[in-house]
C-alpha positions in Angstrom: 143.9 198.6 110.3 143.3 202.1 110.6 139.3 203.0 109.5 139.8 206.1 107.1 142.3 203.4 105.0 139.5 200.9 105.1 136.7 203.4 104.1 138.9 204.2 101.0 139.6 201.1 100.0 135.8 200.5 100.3 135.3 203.7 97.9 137.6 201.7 95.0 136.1 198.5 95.6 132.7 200.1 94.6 133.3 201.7 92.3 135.3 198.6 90.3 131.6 196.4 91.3 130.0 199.2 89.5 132.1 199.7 86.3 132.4 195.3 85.9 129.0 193.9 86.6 126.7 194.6 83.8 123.4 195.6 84.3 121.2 197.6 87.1 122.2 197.0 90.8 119.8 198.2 92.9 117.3 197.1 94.8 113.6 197.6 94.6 111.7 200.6 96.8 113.6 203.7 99.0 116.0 203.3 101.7 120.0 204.4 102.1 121.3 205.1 99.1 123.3 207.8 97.0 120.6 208.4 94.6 117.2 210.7 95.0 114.2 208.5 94.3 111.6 210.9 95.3 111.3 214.7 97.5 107.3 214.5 99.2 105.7 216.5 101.9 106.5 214.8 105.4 103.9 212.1 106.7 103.5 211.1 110.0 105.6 207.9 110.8 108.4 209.2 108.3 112.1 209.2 109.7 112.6 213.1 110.9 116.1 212.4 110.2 115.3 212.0 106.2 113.8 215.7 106.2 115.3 217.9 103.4 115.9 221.0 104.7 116.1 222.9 100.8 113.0 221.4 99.7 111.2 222.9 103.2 112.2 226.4 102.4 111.2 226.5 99.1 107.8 225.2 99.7 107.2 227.8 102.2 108.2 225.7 105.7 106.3 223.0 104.6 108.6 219.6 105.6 109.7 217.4 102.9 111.2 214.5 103.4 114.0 212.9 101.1 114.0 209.0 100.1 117.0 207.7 98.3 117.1 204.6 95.3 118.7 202.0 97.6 122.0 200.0 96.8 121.4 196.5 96.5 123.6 194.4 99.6 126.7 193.1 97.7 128.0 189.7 98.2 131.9 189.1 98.3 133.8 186.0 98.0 137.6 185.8 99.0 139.6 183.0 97.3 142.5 182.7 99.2 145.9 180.4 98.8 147.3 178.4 101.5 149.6 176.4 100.3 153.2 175.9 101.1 154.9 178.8 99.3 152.6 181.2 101.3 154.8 180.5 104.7 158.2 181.7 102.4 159.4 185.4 103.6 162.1 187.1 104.1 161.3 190.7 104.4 159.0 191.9 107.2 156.7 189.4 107.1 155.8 185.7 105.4 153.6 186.2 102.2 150.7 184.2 104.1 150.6 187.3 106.7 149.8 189.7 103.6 147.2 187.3 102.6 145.1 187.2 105.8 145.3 190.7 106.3 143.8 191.5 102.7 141.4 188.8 103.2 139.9 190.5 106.9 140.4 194.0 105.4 138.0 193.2 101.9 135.8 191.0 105.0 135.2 194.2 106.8 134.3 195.7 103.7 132.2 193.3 102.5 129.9 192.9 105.6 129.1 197.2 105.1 126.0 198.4 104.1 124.2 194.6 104.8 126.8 192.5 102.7 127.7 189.3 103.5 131.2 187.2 103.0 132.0 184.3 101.4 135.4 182.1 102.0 137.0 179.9 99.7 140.4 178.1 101.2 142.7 175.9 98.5 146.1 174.7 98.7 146.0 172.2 101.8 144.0 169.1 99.8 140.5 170.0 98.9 138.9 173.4 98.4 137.0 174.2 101.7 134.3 176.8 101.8 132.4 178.8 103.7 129.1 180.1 102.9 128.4 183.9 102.7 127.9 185.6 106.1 126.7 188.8 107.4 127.5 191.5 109.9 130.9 190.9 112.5 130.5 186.9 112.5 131.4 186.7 109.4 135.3 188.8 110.1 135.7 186.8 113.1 135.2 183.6 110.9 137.6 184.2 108.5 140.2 185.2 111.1 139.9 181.3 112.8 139.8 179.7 109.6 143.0 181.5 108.7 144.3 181.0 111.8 144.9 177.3 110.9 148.1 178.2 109.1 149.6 177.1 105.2 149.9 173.6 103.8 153.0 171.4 104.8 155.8 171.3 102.5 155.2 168.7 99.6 151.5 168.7 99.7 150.6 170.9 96.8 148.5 170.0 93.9 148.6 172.2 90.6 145.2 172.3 90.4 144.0 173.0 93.5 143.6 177.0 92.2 141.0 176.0 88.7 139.6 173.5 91.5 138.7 176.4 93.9 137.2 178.4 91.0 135.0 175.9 89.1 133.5 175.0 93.1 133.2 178.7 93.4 131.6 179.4 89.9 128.7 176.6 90.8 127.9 178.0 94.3 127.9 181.9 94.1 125.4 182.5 91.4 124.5 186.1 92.0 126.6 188.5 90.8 128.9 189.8 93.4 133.0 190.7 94.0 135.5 187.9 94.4 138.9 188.9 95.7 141.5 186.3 94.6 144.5 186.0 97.1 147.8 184.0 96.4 150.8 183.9 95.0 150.1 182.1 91.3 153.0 179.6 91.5 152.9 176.4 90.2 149.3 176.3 89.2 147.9 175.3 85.8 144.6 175.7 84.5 143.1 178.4 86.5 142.9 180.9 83.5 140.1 178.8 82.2 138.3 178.4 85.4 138.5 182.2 86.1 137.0 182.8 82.9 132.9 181.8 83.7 133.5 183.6 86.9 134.7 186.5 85.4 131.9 187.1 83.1 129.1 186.8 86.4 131.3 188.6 89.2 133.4 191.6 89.2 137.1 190.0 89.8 140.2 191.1 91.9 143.4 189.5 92.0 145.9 190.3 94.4 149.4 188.4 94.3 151.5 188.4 97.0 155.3 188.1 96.4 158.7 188.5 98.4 161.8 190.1 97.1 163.5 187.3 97.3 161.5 185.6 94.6 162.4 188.1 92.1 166.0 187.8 92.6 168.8 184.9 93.7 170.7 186.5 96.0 174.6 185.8 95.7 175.1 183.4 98.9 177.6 181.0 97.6 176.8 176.6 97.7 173.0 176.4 98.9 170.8 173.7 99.9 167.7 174.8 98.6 163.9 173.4 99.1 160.8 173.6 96.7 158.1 174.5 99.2 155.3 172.8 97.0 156.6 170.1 95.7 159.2 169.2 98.8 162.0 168.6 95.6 165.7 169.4 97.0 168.4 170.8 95.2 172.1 172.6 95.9 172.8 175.2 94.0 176.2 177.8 94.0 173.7 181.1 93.9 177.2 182.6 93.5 177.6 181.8 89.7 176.2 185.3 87.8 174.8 182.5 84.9 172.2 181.0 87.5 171.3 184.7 88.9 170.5 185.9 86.0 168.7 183.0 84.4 167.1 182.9 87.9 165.7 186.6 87.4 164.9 185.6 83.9 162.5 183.3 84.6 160.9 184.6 87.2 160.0 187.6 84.9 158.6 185.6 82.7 156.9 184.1 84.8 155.0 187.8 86.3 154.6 188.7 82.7 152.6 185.7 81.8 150.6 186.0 85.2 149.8 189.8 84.4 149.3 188.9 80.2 146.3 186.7 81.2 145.0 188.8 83.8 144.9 191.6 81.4 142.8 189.2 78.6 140.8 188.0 81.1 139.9 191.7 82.3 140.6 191.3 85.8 142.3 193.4 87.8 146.0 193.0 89.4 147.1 194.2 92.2 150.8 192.6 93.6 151.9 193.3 97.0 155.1 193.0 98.7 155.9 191.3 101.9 159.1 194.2 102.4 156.4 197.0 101.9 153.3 198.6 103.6 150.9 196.3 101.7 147.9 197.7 103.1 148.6 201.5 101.5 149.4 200.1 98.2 145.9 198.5 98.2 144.7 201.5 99.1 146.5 203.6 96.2 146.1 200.6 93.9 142.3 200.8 93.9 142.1 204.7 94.3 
């Protein structure tokens, strides 16, 4: 991932936390920051590095030094989806590959500046978690748990998603960012359980699709597989009444995803597996 993408995406991200989470967000004394708390003479012990070169000439080459309001460490959690339908792809890459690289890239921008990251997997039986870590342990951490791989076919549960939020909603109780990660199919209930955790955190969600969901592609007879539920079916993808009806519903189904989002005031980001996922982030949040 190259670093000048990462550092604007990390630009976006803060300035979203700042806009969504009510309330002041900084921490107590001077330290890094963006904002001047206070220009003084220089005292002995002070960081040389901190001396403000404006405020020296103007008091007649007498060093001042300049200490900054710091920003508080920010917490980040990343709900991500693992169930079956994340291993479906057909364009460069499987859905679950766009997935683990957004979760590492918003890991790398979480641990910055002292934050720590949080991990919340669902989709393969019951929500696992892993509480928020600091510094490069915590990157290296979500990549092995990742690692693992999706759910097998026929193991999903509809409520695994409101599951992972209402666990997430009792355990993170200072405000923070949570990145949601997955594909939204076949889950009920999880507009409800975004809801509390809305109101406390500042909220991404990121879908991940694949061309081939949007569309049936004209094949001809078809033995088709529901990767969630493991139901079979054959199909003649060549009749224009089943594409389009196909299309229809799938539509409807993204509109009603991006309706909700929109009440609950989160924002939506989709990426494509057939696209460079990592610069639409990027121009997403910019």
């Amino acid at each position: 991932m190259p670093a000048a993408l990462i550092d604007e995406l990390e630009v976006g991200v803060r300035r979203r936390v700042a806009e969504r989470l009510p309330g002041d967000r900084r921490a107590a004394g001077v330290g890094l920051g963006l904002e001047l708390a206070q220009l003084r003479p220089y005292e002995i012990g002070d960081d040389v590095r901190h001396i403000d070169p404006a405020a020296t000439a103007r008091s007649g080459g007498v060093p001042h030094v300049r200490l900054h309001v710091p920003e508080r460490s920010l917490s980040t959690w990343i709900v991500i989806d693992v169930s079956a339908s994340m291993a479906f792809g057909t364009a460069r890459r499987l859905k679950a590959d766009v997935a683990e690289g957004v979760a590492l890239a918003f890991a790398r921008i979480g641990v910055r500046r002292a934050g720590a990251v949080g991990l919340v997997v669902f989709g393969a039986g019951e929500p696992w978690l892993m509480a928020p870590r600091g510094a490069r342990r915590a990157v290296a951490a979500i990549g092995r748990a990742l690692g693992a791989g999706v759910a097998a076919d026929g193991s999903a549960d509809p409520d695994a998603l409101a599951t992972a939020l209402v666990r997430l909603g009792r355990v993170a109780r200072q405000p923070g960012l949570v990145v949601l990660i997955s594909d939204f199919r076949d889950q009920h209930g999880w507009e409800r359980a975004l809801g509390p955790v809305r109101v406390r955190h500042a909220v991404l969600a990121v879908e991940v699709l694949d061309p081939a969901e949007l569309e049936l592609a004209a094949l001809g007879h078809l033995a088709v597989v529901d990767p969630e539920t493991g139901a079979r079916l054959r199909i003649d993808s060549s009749s224009r009444r089943l594409r389009r009806r196909f299309a229809e519903l799938e539509r409807e189904r993204r509109e009603h995803l991006a309706a909700e989002l929109r009440r609950l005031r989160v924002d939506h980001v989709a990426l494509s597996t057939a696209e460079d996922w990592l610069r639409t982030l990027g121009r997403a949040l910019r």
